[in-house]
One Martini backbone bead per residue (centre of mass of N, CA, C, O) as a GRO file, in nm:
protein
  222
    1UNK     BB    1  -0.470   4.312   7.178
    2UNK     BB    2  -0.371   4.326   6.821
    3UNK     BB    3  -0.502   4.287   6.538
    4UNK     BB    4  -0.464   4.211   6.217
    5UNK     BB    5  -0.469   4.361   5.953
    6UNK     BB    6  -0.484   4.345   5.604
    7UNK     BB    7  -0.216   4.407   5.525
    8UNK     BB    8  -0.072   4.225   5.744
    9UNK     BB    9  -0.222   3.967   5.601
   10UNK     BB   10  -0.079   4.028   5.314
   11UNK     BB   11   0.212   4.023   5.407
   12UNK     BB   12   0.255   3.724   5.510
   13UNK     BB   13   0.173   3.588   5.279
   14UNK     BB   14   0.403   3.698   5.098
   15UNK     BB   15   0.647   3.536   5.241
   16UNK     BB   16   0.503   3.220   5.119
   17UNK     BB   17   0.628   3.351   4.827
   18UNK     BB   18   0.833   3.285   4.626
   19UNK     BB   19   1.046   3.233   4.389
   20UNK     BB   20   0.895   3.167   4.073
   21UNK     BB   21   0.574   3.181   4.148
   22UNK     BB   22   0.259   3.079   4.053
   23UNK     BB   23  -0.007   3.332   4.119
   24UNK     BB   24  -0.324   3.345   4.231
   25UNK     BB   25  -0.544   3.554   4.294
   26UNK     BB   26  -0.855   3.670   4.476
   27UNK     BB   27  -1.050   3.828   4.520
   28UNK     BB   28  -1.018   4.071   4.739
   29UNK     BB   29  -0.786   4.036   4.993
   30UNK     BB   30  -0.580   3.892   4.779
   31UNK     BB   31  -0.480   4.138   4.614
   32UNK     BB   32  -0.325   4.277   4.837
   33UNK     BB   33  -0.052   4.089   4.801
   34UNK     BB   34   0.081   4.241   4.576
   35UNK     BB   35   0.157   4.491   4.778
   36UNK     BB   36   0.402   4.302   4.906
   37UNK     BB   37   0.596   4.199   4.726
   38UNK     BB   38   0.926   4.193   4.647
   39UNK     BB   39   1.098   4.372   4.409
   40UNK     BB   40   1.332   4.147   4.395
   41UNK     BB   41   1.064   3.896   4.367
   42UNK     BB   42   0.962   3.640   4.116
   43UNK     BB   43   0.662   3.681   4.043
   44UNK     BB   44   0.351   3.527   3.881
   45UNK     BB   45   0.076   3.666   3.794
   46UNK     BB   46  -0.250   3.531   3.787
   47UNK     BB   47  -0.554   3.524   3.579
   48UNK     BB   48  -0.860   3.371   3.500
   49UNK     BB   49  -0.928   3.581   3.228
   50UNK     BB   50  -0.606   3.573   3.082
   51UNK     BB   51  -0.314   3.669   3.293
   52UNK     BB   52   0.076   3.678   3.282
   53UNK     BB   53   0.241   3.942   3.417
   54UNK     BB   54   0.173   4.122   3.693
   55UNK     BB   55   0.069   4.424   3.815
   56UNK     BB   56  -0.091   4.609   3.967
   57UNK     BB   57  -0.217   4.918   3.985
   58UNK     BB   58  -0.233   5.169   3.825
   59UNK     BB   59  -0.203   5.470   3.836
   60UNK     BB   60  -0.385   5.745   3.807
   61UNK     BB   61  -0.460   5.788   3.478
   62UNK     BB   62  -0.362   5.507   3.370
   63UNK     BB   63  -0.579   5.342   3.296
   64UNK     BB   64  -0.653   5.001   3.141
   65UNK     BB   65  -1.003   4.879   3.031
   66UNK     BB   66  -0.853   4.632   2.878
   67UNK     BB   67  -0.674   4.585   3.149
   68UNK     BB   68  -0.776   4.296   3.354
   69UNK     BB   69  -0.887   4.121   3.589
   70UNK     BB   70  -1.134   3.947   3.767
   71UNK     BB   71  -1.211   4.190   3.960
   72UNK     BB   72  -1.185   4.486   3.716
   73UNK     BB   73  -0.917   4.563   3.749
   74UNK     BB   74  -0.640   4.775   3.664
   75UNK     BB   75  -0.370   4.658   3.531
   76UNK     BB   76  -0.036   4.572   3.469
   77UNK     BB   77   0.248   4.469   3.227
   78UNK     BB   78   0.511   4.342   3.222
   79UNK     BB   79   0.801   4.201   3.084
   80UNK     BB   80   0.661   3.913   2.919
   81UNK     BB   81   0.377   3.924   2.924
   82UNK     BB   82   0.016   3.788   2.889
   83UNK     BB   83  -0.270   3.772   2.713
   84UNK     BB   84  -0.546   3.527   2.704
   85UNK     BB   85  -0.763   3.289   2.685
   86UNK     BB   86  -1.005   3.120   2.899
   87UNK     BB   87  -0.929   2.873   2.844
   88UNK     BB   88  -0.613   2.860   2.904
   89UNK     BB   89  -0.691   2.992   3.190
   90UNK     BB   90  -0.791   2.710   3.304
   91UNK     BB   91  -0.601   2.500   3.205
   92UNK     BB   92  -0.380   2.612   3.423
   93UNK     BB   93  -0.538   2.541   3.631
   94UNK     BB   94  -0.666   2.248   3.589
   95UNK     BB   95  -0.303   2.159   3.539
   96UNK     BB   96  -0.096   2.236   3.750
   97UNK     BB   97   0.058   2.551   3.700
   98UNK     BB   98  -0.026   2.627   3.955
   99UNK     BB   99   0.151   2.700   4.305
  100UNK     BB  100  -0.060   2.957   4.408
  101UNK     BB  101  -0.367   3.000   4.559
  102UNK     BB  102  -0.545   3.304   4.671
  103UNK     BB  103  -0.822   3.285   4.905
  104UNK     BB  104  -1.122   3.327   5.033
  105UNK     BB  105  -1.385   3.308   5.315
  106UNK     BB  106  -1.628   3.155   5.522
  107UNK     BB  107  -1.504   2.844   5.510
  108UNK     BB  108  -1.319   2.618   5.722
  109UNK     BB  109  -1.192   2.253   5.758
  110UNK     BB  110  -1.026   2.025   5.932
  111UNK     BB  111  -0.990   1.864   5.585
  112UNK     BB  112  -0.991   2.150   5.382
  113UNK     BB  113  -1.258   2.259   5.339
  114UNK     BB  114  -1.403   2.483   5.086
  115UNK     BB  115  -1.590   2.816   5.154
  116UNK     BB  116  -1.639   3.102   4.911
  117UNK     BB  117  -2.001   3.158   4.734
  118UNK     BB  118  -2.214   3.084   4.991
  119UNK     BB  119  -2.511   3.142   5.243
  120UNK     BB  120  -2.778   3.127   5.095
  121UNK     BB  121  -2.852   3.389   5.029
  122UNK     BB  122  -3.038   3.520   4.786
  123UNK     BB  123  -2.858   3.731   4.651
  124UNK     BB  124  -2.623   3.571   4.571
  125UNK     BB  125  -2.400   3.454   4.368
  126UNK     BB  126  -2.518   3.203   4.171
  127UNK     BB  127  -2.194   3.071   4.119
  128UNK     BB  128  -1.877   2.957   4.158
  129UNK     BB  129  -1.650   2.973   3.992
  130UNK     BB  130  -1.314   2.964   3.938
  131UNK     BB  131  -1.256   2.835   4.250
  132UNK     BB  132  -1.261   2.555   4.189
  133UNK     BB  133  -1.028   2.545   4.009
  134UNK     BB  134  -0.823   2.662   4.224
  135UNK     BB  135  -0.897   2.419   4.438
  136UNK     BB  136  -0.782   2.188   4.279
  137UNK     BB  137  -0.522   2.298   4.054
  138UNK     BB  138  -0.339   2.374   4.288
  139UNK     BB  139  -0.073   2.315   4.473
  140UNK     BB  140  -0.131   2.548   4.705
  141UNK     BB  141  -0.381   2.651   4.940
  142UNK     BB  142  -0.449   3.003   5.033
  143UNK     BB  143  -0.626   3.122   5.320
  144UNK     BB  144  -0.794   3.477   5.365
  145UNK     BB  145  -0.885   3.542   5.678
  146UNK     BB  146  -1.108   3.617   5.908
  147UNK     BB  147  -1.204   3.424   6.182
  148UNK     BB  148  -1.445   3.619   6.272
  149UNK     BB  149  -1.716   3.709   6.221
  150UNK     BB  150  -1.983   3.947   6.306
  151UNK     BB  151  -2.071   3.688   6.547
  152UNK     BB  152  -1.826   3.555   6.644
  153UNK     BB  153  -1.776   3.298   6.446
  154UNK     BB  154  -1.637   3.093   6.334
  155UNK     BB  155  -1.447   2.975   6.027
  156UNK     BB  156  -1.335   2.763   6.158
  157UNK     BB  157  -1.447   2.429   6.093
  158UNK     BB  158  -1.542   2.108   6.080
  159UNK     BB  159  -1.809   2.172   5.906
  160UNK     BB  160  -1.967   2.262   5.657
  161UNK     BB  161  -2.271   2.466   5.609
  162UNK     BB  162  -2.173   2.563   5.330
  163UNK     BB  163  -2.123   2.564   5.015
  164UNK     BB  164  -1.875   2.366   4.849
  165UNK     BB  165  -1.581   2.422   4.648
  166UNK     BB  166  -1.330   2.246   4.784
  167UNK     BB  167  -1.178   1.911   4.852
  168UNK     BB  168  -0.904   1.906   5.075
  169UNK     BB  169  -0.755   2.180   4.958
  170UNK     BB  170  -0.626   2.289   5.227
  171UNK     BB  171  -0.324   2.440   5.364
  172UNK     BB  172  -0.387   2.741   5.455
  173UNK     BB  173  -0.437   2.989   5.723
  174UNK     BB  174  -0.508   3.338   5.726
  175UNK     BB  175  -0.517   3.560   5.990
  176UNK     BB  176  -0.562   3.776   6.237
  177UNK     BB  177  -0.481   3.562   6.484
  178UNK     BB  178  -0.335   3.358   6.257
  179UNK     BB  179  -0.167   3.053   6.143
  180UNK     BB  180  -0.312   2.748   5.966
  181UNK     BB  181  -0.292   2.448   5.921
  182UNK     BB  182  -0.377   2.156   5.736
  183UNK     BB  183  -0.418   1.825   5.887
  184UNK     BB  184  -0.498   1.506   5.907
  185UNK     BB  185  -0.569   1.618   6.246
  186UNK     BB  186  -0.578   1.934   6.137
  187UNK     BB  187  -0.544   2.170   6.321
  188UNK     BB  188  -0.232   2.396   6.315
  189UNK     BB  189  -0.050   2.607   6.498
  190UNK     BB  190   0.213   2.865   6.377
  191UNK     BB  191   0.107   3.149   6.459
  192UNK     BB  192   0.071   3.420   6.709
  193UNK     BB  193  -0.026   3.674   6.805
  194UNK     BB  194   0.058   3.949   7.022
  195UNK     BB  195  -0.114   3.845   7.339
  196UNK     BB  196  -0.233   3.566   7.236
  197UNK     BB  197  -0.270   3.268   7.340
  198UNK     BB  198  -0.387   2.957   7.305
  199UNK     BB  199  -0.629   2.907   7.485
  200UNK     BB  200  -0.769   3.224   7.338
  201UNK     BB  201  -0.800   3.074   7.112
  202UNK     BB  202  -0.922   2.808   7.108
  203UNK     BB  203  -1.200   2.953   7.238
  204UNK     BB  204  -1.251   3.135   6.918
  205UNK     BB  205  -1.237   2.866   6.716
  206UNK     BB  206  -1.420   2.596   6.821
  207UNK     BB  207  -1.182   2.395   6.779
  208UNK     BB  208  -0.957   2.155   6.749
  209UNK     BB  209  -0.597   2.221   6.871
  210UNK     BB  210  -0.298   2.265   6.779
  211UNK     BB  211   0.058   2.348   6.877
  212UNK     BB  212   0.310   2.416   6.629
  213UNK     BB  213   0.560   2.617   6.573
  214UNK     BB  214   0.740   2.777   6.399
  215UNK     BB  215   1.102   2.817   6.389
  216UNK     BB  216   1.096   3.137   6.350
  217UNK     BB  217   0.790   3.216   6.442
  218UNK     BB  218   0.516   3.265   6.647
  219UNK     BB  219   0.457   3.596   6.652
  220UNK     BB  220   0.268   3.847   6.584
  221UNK     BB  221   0.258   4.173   6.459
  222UNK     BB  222   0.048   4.495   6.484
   0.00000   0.00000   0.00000
């Protein structure tokens, strides 16, 4: 078995966002979704600090950091782009203006709360910050990460033990080992990785899984 990277589980991301959806990335590893996404397929990326309408960062040495995203990356501004006002860029989060935000997280709960600034940690960053805004704003949320913690501990989890960003708010979850919707009765695997039984998944996610697979592919290949 062999897990899917970074660039593979932000490829698959990509593939579920659709022409002409309005796109919030968050920070880390959903920026990545950004360099998948096909050059033939209008999305309009949006970012919290002001900017809609752009793509990746430029080549080097091309780079303009007075135009940059959230995460303080330098973007291009597409033609028809534009960047406003830190205000106006919020009343879009938070008036349901986008179709989806791909955020990262420490933990995902069964019921879809979402947990993704704070691990108790002394040093961690003080505040919530506009994530609490697109996990509430967005049509619908999608969540990128890995798996497992670095000691071994599922992030699917019943309930959340970090404080949570967001309730109720996830619907799907990407990760190295597969892909999850959250429904009303739970997590649900839609595609797992090749070589991963659903047995030796339910095993590592420590939580219970229904198995109903997409109809297009079951598994994903690393």
């Amino acid at each position: 078995m062999q897990k899917l990277n970074r660039d593979q589980m932000a490829a698959r991301v990509a593939r579920d966002i659709l022409e002409g959806a309005y796109v919030n990335l968050g920070i880390g590893l959903p920026t990545m979704v950004a360099n998948h996404l096909p050059a033939d397929r209008e999305v309009f990326l949006h970012s919290e600090n002001g900017v809609l309408g752009m793509v990746p960062a430029p080549d080097k040495g091309e780079e303009d950091y007075d135009l940059i995203n959230a995460g303080k990356q330098a973007v291009t501004l597409l033609p028809g782009g534009a960047f406003f006002h830190h205000a106006d860029s919020f009343a879009m989060m938070r008036g349901g203006h986008l179709d989806i935000c791909v955020l990262g997280a420490f933990q995902v709960s069964a019921k879809g709360d979402l947990a993704n600034w704070h691990t108790g940690a002394p040093d961690a960053i003080p505040a919530v910050g506009g994530a609490m805004d697109l996990a509430i704003g967005a049509k619908k949320v999608f969540v990128m990460m890995e798996l497992l913690t670095k000691q071994g501990e599922s992030k699917l989890v019943a309930e959340c033990s970090y404080p949570v960003t967001g309730v109720n708010c996830v619907n799907r979850v990407y990760t190295d080992h597969g892909v999850f919707d959250v429904t009303p009765s739970g997590f649900v695997v839609r595609e797992i990785i090749k070589g991963l039984s659903f047995d030796e998944l339910q095993k590592l996610a420590q939580v219970p899984l229904t198995f109903e697979p997409l109809e297009a592919a079951t598994t994903l290949e690393a």
